[in-house]
PyMOL Python script that loads the backbone (N, CA, C, O; Angstrom):
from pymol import cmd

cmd.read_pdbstr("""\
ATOM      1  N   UNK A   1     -14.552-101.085  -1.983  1.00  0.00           N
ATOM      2  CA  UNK A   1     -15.306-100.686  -3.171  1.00  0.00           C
ATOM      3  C   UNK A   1     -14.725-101.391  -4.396  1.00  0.00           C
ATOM      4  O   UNK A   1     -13.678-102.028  -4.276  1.00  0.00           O
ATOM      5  N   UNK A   2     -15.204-101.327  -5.283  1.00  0.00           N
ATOM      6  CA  UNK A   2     -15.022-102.133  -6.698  1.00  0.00           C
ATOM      7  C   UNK A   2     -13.851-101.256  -7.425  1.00  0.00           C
ATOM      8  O   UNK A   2     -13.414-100.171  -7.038  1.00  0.00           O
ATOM      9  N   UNK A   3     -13.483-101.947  -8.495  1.00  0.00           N
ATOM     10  CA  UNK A   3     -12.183-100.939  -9.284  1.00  0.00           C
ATOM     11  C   UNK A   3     -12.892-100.109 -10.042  1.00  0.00           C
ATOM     12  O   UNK A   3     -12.555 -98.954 -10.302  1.00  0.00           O
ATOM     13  N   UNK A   4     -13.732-100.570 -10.361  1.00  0.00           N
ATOM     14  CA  UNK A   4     -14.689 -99.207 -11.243  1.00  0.00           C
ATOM     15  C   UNK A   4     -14.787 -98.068 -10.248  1.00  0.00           C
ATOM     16  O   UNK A   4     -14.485 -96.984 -10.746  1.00  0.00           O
ATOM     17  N   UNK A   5     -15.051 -98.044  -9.271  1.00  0.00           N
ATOM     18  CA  UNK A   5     -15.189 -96.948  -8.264  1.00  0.00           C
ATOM     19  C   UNK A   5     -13.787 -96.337  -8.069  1.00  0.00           C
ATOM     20  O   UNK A   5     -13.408 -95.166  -8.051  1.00  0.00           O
ATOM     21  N   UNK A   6     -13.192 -97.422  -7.940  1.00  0.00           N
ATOM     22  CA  UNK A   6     -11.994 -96.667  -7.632  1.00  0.00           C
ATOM     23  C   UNK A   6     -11.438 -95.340  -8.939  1.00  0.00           C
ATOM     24  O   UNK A   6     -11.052 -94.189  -8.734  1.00  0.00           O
ATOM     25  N   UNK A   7     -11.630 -96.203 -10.439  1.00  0.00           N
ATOM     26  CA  UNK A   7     -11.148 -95.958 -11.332  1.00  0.00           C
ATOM     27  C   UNK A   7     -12.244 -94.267 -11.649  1.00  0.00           C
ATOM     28  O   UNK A   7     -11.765 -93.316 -12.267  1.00  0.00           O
ATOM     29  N   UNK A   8     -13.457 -94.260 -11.163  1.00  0.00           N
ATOM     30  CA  UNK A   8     -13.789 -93.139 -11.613  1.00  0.00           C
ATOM     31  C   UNK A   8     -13.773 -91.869 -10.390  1.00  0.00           C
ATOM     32  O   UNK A   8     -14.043 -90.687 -10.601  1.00  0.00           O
ATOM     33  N   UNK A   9     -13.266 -92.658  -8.704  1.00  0.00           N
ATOM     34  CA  UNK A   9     -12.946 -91.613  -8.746  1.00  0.00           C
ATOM     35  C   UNK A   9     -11.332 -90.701  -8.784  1.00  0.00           C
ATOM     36  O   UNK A   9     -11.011 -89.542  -8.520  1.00  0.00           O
ATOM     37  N   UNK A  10     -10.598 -91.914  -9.253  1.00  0.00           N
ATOM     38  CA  UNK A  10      -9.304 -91.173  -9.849  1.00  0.00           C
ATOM     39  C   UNK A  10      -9.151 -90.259 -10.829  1.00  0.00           C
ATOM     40  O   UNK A  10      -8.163 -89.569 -11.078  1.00  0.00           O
ATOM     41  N   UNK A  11     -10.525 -90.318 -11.536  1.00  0.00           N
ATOM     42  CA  UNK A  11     -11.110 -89.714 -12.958  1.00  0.00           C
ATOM     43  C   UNK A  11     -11.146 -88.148 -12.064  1.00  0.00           C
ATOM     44  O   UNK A  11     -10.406 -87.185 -12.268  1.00  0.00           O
ATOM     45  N   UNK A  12     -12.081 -88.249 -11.192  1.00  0.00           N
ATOM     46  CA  UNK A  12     -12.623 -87.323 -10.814  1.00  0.00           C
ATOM     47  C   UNK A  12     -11.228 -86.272 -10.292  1.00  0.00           C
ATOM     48  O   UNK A  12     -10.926 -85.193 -10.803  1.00  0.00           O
ATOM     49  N   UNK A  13     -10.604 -86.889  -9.260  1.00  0.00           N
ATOM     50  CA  UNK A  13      -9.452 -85.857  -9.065  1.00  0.00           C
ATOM     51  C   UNK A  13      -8.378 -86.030 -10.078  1.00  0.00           C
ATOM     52  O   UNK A  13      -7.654 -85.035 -10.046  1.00  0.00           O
ATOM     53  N   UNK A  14      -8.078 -86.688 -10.753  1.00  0.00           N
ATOM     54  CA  UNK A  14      -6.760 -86.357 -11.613  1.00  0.00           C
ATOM     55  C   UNK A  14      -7.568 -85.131 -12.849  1.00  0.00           C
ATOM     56  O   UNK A  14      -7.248 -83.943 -12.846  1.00  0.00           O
ATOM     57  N   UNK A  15      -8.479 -85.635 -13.693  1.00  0.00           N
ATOM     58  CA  UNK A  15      -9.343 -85.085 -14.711  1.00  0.00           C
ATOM     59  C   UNK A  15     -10.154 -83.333 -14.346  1.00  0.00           C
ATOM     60  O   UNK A  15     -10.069 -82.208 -14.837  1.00  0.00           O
ATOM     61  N   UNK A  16     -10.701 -83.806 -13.529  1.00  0.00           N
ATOM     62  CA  UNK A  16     -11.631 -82.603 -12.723  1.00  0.00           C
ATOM     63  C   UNK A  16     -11.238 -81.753 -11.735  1.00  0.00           C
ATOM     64  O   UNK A  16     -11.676 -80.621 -11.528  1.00  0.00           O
ATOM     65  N   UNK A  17     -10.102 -82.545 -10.924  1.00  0.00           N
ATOM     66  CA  UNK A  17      -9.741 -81.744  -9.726  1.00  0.00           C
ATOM     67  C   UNK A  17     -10.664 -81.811  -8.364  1.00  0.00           C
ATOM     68  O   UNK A  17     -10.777 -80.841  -7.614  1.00  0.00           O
ATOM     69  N   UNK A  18     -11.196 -82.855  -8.180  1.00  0.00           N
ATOM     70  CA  UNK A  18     -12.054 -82.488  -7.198  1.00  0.00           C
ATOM     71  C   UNK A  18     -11.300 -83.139  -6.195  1.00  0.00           C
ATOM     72  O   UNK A  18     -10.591 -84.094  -6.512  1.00  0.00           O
ATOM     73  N   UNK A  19     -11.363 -82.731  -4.977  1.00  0.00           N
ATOM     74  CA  UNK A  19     -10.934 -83.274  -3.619  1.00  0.00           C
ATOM     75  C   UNK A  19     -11.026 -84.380  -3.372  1.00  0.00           C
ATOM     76  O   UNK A  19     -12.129 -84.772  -2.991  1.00  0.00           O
ATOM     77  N   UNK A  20      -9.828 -85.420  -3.492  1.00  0.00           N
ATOM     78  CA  UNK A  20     -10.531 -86.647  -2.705  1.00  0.00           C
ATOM     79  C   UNK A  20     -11.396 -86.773  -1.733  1.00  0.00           C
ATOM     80  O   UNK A  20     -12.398 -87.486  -1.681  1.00  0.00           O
ATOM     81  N   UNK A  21     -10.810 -85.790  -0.692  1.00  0.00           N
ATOM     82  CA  UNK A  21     -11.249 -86.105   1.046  1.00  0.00           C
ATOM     83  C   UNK A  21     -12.857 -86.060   0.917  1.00  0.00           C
ATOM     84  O   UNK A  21     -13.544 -86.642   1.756  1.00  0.00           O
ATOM     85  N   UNK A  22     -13.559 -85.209  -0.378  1.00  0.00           N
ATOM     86  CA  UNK A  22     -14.779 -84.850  -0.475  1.00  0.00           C
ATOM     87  C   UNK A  22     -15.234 -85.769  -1.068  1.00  0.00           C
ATOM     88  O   UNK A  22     -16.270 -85.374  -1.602  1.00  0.00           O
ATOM     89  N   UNK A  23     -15.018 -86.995  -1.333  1.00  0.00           N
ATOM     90  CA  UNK A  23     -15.609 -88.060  -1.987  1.00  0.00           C
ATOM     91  C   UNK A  23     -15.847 -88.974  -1.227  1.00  0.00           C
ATOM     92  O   UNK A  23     -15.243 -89.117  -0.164  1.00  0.00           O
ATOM     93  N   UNK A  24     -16.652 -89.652  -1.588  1.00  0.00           N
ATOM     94  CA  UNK A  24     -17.493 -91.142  -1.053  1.00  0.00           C
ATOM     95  C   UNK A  24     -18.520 -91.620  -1.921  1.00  0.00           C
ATOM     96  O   UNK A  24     -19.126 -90.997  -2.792  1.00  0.00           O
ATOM     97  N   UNK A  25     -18.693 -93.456  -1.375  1.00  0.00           N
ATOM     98  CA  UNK A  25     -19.618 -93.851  -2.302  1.00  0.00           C
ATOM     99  C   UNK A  25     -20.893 -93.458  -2.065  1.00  0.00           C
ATOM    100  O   UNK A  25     -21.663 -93.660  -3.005  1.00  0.00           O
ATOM    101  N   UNK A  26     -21.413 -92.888  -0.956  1.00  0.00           N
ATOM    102  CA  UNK A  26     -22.315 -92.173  -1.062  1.00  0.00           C
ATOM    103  C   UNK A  26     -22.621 -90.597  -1.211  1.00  0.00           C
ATOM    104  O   UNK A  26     -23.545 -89.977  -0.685  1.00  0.00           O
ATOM    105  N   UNK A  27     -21.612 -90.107  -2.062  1.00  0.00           N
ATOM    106  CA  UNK A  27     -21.451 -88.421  -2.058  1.00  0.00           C
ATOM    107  C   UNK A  27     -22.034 -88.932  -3.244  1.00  0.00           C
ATOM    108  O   UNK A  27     -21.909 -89.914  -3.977  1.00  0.00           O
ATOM    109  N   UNK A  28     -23.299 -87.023  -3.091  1.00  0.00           N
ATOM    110  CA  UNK A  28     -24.002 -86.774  -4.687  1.00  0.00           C
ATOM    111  C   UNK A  28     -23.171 -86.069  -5.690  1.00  0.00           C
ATOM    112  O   UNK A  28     -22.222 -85.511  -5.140  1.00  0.00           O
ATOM    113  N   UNK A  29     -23.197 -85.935  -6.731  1.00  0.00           N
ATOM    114  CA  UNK A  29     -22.523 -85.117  -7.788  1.00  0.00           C
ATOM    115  C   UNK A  29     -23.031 -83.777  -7.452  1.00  0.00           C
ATOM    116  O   UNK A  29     -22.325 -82.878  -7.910  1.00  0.00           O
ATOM    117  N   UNK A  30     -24.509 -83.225  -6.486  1.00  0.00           N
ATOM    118  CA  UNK A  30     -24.883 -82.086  -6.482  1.00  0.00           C
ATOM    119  C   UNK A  30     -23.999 -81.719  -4.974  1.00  0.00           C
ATOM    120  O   UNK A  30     -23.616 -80.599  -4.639  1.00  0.00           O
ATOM    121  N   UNK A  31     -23.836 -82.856  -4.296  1.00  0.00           N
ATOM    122  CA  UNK A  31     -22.729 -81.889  -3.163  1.00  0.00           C
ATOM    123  C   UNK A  31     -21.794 -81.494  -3.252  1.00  0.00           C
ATOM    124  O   UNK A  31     -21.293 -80.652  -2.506  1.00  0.00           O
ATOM    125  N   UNK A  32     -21.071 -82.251  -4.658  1.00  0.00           N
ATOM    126  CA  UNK A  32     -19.374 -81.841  -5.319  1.00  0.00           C
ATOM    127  C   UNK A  32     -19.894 -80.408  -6.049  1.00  0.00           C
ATOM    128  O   UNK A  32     -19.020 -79.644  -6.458  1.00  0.00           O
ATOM    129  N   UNK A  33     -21.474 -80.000  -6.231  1.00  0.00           N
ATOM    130  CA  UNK A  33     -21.460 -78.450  -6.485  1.00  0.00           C
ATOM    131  C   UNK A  33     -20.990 -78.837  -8.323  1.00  0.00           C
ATOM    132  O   UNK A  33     -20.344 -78.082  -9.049  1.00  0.00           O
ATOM    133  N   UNK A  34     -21.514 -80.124  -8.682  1.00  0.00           N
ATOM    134  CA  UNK A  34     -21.432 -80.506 -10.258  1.00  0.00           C
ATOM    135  C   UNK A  34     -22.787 -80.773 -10.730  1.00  0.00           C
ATOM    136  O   UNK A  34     -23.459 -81.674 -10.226  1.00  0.00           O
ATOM    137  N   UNK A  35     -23.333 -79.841 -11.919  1.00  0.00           N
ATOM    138  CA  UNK A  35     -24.604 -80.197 -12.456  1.00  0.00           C
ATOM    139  C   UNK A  35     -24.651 -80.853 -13.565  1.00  0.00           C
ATOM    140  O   UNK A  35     -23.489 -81.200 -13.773  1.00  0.00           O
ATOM    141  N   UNK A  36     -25.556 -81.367 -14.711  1.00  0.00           N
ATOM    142  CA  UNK A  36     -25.970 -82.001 -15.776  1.00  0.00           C
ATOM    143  C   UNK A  36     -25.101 -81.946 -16.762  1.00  0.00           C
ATOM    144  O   UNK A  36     -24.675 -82.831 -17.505  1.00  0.00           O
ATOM    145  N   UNK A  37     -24.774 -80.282 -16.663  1.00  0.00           N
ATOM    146  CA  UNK A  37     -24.021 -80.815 -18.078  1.00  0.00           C
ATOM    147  C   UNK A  37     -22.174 -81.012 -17.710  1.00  0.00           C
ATOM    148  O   UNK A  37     -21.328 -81.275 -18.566  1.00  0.00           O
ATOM    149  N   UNK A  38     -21.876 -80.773 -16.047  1.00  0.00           N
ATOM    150  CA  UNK A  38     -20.761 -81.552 -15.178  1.00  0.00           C
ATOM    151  C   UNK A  38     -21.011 -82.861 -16.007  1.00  0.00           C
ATOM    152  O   UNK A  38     -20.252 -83.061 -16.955  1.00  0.00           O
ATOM    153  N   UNK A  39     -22.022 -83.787 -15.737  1.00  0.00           N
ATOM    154  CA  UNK A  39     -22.021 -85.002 -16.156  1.00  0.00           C
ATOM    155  C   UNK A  39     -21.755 -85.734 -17.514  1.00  0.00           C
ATOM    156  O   UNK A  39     -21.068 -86.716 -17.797  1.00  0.00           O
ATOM    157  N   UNK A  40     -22.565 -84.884 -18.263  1.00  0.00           N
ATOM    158  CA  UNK A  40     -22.451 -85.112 -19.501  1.00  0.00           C
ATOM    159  C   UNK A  40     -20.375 -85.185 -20.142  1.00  0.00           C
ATOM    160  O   UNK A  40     -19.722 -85.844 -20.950  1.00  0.00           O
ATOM    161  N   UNK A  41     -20.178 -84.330 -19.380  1.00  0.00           N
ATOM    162  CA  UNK A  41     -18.596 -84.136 -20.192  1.00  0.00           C
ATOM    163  C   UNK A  41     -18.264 -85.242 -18.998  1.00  0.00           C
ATOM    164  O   UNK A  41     -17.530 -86.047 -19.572  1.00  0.00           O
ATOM    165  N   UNK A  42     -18.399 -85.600 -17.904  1.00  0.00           N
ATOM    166  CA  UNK A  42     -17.671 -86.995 -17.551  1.00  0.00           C
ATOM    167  C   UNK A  42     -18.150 -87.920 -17.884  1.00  0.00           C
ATOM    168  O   UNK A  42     -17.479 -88.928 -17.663  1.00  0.00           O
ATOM    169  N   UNK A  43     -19.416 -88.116 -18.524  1.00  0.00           N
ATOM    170  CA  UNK A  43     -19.974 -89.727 -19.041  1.00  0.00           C
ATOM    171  C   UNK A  43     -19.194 -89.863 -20.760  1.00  0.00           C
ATOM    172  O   UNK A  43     -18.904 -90.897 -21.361  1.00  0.00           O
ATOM    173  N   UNK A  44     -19.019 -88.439 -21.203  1.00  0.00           N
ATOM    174  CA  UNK A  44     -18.056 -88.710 -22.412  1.00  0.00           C
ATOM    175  C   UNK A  44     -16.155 -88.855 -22.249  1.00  0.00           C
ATOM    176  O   UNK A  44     -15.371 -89.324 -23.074  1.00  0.00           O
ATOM    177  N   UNK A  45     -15.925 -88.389 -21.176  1.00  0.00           N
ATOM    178  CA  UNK A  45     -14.566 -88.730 -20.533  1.00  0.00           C
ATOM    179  C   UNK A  45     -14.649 -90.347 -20.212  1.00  0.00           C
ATOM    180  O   UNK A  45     -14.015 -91.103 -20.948  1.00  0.00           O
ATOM    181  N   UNK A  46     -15.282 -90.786 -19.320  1.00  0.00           N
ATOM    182  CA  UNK A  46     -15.509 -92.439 -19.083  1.00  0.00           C
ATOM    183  C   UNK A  46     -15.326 -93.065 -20.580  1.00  0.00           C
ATOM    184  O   UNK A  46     -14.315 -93.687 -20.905  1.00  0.00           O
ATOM    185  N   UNK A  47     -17.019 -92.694 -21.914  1.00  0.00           N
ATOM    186  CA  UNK A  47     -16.537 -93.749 -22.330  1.00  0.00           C
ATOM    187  C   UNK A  47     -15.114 -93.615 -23.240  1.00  0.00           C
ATOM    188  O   UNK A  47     -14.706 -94.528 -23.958  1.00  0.00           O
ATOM    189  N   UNK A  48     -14.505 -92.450 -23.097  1.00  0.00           N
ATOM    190  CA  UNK A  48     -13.360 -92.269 -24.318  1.00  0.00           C
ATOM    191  C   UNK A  48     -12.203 -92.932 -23.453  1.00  0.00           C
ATOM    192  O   UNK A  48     -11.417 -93.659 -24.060  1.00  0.00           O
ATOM    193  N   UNK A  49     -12.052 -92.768 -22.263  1.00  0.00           N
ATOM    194  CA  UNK A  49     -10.863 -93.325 -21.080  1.00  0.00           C
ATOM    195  C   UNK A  49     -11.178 -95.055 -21.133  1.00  0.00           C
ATOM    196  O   UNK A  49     -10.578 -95.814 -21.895  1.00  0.00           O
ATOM    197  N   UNK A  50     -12.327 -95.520 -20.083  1.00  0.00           N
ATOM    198  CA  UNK A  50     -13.066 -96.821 -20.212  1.00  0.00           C
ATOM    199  C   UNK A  50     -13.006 -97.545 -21.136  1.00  0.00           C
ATOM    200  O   UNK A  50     -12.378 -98.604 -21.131  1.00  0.00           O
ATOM    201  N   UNK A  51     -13.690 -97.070 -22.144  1.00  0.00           N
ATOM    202  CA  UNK A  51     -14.128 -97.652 -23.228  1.00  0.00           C
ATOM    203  C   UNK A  51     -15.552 -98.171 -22.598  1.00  0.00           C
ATOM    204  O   UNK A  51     -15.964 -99.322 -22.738  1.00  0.00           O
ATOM    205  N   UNK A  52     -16.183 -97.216 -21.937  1.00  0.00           N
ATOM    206  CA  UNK A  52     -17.522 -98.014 -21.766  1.00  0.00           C
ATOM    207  C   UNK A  52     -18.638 -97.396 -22.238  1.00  0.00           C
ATOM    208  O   UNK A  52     -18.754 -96.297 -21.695  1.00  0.00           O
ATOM    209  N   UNK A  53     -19.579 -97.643 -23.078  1.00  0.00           N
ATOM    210  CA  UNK A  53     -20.951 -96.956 -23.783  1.00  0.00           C
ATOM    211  C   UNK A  53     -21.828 -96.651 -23.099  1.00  0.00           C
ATOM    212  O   UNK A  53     -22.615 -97.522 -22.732  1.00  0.00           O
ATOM    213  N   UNK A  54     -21.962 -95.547 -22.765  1.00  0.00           N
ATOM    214  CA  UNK A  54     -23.299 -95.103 -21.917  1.00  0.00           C
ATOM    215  C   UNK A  54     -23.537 -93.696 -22.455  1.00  0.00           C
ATOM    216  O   UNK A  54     -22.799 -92.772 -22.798  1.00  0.00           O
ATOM    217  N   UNK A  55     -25.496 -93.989 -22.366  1.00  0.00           N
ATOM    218  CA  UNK A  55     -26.099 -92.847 -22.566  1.00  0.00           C
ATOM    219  C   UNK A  55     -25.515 -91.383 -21.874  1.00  0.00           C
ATOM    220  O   UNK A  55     -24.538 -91.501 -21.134  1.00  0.00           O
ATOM    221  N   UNK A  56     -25.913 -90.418 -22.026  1.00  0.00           N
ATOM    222  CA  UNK A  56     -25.047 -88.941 -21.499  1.00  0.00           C
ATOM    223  C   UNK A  56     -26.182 -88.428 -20.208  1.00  0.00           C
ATOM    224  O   UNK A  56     -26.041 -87.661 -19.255  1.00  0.00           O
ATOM    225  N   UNK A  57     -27.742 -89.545 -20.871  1.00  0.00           N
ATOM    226  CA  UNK A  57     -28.407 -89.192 -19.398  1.00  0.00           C
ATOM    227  C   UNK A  57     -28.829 -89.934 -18.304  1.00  0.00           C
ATOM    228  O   UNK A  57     -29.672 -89.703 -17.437  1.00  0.00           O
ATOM    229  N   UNK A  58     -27.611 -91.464 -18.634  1.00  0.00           N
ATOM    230  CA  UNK A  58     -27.501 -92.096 -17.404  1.00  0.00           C
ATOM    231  C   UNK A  58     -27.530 -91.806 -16.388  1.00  0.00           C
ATOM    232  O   UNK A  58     -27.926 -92.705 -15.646  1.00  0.00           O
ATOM    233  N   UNK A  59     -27.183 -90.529 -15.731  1.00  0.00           N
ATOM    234  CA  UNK A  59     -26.673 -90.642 -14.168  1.00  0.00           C
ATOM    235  C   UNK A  59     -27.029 -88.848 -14.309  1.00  0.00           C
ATOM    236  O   UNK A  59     -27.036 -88.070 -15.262  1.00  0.00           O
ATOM    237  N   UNK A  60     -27.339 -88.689 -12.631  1.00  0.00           N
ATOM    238  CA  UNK A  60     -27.928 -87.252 -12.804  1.00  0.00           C
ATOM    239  C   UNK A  60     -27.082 -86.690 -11.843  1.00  0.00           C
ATOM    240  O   UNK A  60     -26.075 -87.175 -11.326  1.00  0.00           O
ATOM    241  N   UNK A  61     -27.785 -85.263 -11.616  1.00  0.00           N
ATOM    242  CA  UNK A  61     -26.502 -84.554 -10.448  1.00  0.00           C
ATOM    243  C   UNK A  61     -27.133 -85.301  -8.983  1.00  0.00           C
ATOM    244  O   UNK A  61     -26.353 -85.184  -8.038  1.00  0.00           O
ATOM    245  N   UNK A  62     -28.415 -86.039  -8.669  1.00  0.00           N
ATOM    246  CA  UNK A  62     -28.145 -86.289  -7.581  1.00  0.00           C
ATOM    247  C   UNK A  62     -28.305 -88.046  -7.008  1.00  0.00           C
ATOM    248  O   UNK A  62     -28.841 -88.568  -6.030  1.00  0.00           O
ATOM    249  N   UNK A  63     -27.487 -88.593  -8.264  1.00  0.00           N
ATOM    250  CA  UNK A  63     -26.953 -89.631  -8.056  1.00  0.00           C
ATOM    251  C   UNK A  63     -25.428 -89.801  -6.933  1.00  0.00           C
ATOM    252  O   UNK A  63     -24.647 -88.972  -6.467  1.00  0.00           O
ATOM    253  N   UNK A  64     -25.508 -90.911  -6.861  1.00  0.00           N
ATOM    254  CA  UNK A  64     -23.892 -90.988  -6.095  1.00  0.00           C
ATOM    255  C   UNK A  64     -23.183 -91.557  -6.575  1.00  0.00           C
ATOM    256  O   UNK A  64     -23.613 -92.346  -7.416  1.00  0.00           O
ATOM    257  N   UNK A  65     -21.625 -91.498  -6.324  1.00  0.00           N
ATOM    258  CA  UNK A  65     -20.760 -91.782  -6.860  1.00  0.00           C
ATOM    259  C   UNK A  65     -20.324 -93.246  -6.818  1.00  0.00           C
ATOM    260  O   UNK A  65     -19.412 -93.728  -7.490  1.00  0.00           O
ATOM    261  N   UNK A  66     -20.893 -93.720  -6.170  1.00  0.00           N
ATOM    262  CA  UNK A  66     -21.270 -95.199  -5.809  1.00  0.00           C
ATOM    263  C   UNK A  66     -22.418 -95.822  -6.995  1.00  0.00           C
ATOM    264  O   UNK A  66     -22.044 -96.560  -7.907  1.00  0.00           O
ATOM    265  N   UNK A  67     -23.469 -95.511  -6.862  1.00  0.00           N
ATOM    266  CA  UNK A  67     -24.408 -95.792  -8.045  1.00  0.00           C
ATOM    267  C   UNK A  67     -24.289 -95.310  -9.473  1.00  0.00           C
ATOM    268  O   UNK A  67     -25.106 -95.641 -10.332  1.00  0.00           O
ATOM    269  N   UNK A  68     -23.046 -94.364  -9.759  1.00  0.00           N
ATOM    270  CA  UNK A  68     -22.834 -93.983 -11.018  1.00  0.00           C
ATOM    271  C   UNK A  68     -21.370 -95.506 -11.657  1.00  0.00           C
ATOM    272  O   UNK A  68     -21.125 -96.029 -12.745  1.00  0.00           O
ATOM    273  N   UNK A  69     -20.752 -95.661 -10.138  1.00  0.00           N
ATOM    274  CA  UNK A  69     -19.919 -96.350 -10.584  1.00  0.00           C
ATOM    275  C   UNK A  69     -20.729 -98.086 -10.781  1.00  0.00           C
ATOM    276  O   UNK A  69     -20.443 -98.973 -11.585  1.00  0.00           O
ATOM    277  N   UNK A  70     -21.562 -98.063  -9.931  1.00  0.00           N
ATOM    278  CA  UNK A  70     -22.381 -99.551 -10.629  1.00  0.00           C
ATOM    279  C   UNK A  70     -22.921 -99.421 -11.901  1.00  0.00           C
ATOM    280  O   UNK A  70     -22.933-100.270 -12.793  1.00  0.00           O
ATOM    281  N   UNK A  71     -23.450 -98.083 -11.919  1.00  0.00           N
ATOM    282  CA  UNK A  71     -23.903 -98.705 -13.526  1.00  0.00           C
ATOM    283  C   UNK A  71     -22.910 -98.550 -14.172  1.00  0.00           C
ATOM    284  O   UNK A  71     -23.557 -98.951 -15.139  1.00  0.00           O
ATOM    285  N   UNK A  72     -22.068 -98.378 -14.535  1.00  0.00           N
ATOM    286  CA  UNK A  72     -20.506 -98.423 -14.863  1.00  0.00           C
ATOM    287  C   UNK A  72     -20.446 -99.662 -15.318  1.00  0.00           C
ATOM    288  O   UNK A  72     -20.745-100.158 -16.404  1.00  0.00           O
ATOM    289  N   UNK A  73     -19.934-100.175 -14.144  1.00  0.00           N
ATOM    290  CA  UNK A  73     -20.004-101.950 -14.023  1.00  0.00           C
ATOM    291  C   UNK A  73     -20.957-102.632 -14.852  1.00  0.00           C
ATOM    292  O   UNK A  73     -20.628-103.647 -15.467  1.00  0.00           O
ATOM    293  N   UNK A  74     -21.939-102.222 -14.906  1.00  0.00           N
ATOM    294  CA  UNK A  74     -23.287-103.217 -15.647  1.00  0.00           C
ATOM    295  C   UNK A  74     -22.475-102.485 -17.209  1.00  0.00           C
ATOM    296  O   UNK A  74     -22.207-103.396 -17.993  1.00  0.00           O
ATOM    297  N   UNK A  75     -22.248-101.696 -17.511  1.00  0.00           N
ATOM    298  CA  UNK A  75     -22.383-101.781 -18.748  1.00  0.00           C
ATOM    299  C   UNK A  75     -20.765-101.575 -19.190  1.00  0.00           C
ATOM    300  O   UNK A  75     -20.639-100.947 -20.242  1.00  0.00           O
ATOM    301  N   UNK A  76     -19.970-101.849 -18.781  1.00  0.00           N
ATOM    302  CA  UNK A  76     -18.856-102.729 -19.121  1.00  0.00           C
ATOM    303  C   UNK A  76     -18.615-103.991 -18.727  1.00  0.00           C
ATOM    304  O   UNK A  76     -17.488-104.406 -18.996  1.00  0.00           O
ATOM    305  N   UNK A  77     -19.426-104.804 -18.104  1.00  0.00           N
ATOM    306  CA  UNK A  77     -19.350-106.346 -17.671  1.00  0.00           C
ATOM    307  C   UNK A  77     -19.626-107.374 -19.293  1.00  0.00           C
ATOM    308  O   UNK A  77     -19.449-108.589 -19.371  1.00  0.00           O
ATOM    309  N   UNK A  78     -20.109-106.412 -20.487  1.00  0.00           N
ATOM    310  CA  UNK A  78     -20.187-107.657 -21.369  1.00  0.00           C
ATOM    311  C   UNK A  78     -19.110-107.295 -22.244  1.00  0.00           C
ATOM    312  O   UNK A  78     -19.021-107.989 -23.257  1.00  0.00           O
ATOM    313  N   UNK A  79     -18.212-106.313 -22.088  1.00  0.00           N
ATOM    314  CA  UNK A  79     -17.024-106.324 -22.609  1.00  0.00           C
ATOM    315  C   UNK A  79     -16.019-106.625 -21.791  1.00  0.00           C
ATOM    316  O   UNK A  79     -15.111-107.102 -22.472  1.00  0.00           O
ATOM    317  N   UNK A  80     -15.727-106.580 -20.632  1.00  0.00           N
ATOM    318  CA  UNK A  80     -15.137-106.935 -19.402  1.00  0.00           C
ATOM    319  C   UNK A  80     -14.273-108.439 -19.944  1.00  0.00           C
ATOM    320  O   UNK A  80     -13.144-108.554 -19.468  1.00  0.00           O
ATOM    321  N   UNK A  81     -14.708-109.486 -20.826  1.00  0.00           N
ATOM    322  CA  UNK A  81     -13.935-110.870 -21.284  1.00  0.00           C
ATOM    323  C   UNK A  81     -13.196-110.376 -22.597  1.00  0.00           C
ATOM    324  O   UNK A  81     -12.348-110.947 -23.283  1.00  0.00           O
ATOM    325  N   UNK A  82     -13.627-109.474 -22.690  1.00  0.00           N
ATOM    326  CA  UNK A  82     -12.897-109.366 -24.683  1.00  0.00           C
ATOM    327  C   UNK A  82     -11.300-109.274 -24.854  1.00  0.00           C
ATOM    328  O   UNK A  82     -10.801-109.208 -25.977  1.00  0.00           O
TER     329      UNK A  82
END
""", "prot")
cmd.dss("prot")
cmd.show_as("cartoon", "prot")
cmd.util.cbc("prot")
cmd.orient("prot")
């Protein structure tokens, strides 16, 4: 997996506490039993940690943790040289 993946889900258990063993790039945020506004306070944790700008309704509860961490990627790739 990519370091962005990696990096959010270190987010997830150091920050949140959630189980590694219960993670994957294809686990939903609704099987970790995390809803909308779960998200909202980790898309504002990302960009304050990251430094990466994203909307708060990028990514939903039944996205995966895999596709939350690509768009990740897309929208730190044009700061990614700075």
């Amino acid at each position: 997996m990519s370091a962005m993946y990696d990096r959010l889900v270190g987010l997830l258990v150091d920050r949140f506490e959630v189980d590694r063993a219960e993670i994957g790039a294809d686990t939903t945020f609704e099987e970790l039993d995390m809803d909308s506004l779960f998200l909202v306070e980790l898309l504002l944790v990302i960009q304050s940690e990251f430094g990466v700008q994203i909307e708060d309704d990028a990514a939903s509860p039944g996205d995966t943790i895999g596709r939350v961490a690509e768009i990740l990627e897309r929208h730190a790739a044009p700061t990614a040289s700075s």
